[in-house]
C-alpha positions as CSV (number, residue, x, y, z in Angstrom):
1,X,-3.4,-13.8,-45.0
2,X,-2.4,-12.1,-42.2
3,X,-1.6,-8.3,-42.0
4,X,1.8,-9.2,-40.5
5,X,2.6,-11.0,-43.2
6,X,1.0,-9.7,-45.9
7,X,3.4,-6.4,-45.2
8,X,6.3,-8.5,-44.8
9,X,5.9,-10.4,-48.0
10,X,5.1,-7.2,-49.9
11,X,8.3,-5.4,-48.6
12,X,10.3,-8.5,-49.3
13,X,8.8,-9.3,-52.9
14,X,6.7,-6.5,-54.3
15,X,8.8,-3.2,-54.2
16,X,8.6,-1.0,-57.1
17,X,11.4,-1.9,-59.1
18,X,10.8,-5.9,-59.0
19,X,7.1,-5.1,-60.1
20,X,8.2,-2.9,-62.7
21,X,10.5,-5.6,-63.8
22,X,8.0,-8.6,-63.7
23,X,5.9,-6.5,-65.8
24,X,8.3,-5.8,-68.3
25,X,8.6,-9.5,-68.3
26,X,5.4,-10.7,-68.8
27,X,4.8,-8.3,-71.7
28,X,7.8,-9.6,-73.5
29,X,6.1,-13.1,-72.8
30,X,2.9,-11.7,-74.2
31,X,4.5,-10.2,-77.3
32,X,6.4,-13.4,-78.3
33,X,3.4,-15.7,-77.9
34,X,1.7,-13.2,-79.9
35,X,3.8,-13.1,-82.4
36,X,4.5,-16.9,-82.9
37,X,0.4,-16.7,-83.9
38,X,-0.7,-17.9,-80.3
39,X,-4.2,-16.5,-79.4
40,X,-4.4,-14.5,-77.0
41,X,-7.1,-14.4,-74.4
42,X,-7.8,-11.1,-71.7
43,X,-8.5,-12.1,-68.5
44,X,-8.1,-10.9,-65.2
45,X,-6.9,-12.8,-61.7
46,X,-9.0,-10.0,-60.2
47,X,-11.9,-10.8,-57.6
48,X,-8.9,-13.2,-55.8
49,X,-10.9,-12.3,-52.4
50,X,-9.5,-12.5,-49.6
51,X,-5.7,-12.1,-50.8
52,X,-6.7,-9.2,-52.9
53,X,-9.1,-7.1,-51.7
54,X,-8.3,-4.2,-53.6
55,X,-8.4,-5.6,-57.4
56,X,-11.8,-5.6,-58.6
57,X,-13.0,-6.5,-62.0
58,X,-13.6,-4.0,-64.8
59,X,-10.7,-1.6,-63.3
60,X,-8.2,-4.5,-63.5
61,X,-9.5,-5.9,-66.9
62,X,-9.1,-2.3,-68.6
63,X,-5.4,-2.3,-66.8
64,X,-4.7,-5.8,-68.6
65,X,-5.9,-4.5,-71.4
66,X,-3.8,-1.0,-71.4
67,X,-0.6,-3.4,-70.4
68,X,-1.3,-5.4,-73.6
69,X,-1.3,-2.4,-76.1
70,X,1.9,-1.3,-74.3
71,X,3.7,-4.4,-74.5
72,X,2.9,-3.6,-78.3
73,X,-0.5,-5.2,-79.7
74,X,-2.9,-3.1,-81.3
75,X,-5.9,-1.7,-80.1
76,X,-7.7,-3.5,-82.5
77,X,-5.6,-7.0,-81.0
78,X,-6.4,-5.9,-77.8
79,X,-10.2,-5.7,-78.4
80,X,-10.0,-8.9,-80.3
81,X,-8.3,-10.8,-77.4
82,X,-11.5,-9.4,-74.8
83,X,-14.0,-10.5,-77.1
84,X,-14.1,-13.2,-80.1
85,X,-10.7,-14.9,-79.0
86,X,-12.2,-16.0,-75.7
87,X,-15.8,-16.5,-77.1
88,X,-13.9,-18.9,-79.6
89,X,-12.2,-20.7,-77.3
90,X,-15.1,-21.5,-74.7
91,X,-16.6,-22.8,-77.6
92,X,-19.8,-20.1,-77.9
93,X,-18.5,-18.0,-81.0
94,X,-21.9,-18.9,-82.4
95,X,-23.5,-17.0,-79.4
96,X,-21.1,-14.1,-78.3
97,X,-17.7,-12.8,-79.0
98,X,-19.1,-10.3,-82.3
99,X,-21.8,-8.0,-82.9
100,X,-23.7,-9.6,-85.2
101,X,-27.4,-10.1,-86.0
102,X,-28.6,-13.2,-83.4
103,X,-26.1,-13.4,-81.1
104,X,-26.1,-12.3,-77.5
105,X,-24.5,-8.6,-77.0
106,X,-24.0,-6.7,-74.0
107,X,-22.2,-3.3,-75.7
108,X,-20.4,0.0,-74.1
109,X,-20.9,3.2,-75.5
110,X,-17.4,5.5,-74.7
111,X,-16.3,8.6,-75.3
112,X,-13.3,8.1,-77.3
113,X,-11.9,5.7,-80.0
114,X,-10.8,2.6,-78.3
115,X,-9.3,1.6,-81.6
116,X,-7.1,4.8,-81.7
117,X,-6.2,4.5,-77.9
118,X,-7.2,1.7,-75.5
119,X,-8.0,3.8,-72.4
120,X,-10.9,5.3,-74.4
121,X,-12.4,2.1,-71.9
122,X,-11.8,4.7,-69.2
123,X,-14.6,6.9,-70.5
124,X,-17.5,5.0,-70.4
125,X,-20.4,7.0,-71.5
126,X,-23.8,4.2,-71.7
127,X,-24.4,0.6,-71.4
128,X,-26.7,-1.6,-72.8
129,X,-27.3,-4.4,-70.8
130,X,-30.2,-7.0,-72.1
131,X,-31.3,-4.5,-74.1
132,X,-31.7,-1.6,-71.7
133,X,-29.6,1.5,-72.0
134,X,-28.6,3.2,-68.6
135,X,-25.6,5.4,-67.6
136,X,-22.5,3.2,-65.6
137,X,-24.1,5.0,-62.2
138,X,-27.5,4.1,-62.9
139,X,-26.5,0.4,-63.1
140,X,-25.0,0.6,-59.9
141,X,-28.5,1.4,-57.8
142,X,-29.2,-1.7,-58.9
């Protein structure tokens, strides 16, 4: 897109206030599909190259996720919907989706208790990825 019109169309469309409001919106939408049992699935529009440059996986999946448990799901709900709800409904709950004995795990190691408080995401201490355990920075040189 260009510039020209990429500023245009974001002083027309996106100011504060609207995206504030089409927020508040979407969570309402979230919490009443929720609630009416529909299962709910995190997942990002992120990585939309070369419309959004600046929304990069991981930072805008743990925003999703925070937005969720604001519009009022649990943590617990939360976690569900970035794990086992998806792995269910790509058909590989056999394979991923829980910790469990056989199946396939990448895991996170963070400072805080996501359970108590989402954003514990934001302090990500270790990952294990195929069975190696590096710091986030290590994985990076990679």
């Amino acid at each position: 897109m260009p510039e020209w019109l990429a500023g245009w169309w974001g002083d027309m469309y996106f100011t504060e206030s609207r995206t504030r409001s089409l927020v508040a919106t979407l969570q309402d939408n979230l919490m009443r599909h929720h609630e009416a049992g529909v299962p709910i699935a995190m997942g990002t529009d992120s990585g939309g190259w070369p419309h959004m440059p600046n929304m990069f996986h991981g930072v805008t999946a743990l925003r999703e996720m925070e937005l969720m448990a604001e519009a009022g799901m649990t943590p617990a709900e939360v976690l569900r919907a970035a794990t086992v709800t998806p792995a269910r409904m790509m058909g590989i709950e056999d394979l991923a989706g829980t910790v469990e004995v056989g199946k396939r795990a990448d895991l996170i190691v963070v400072r805080g208790d996501p359970l108590a408080n989402i954003s514990a995401f934001r302090e990500l201490e270790w990952v294990i990825k195929d069975g190696e355990l590096r710091r986030p920075a290590e994985w990076m040189d990679d």
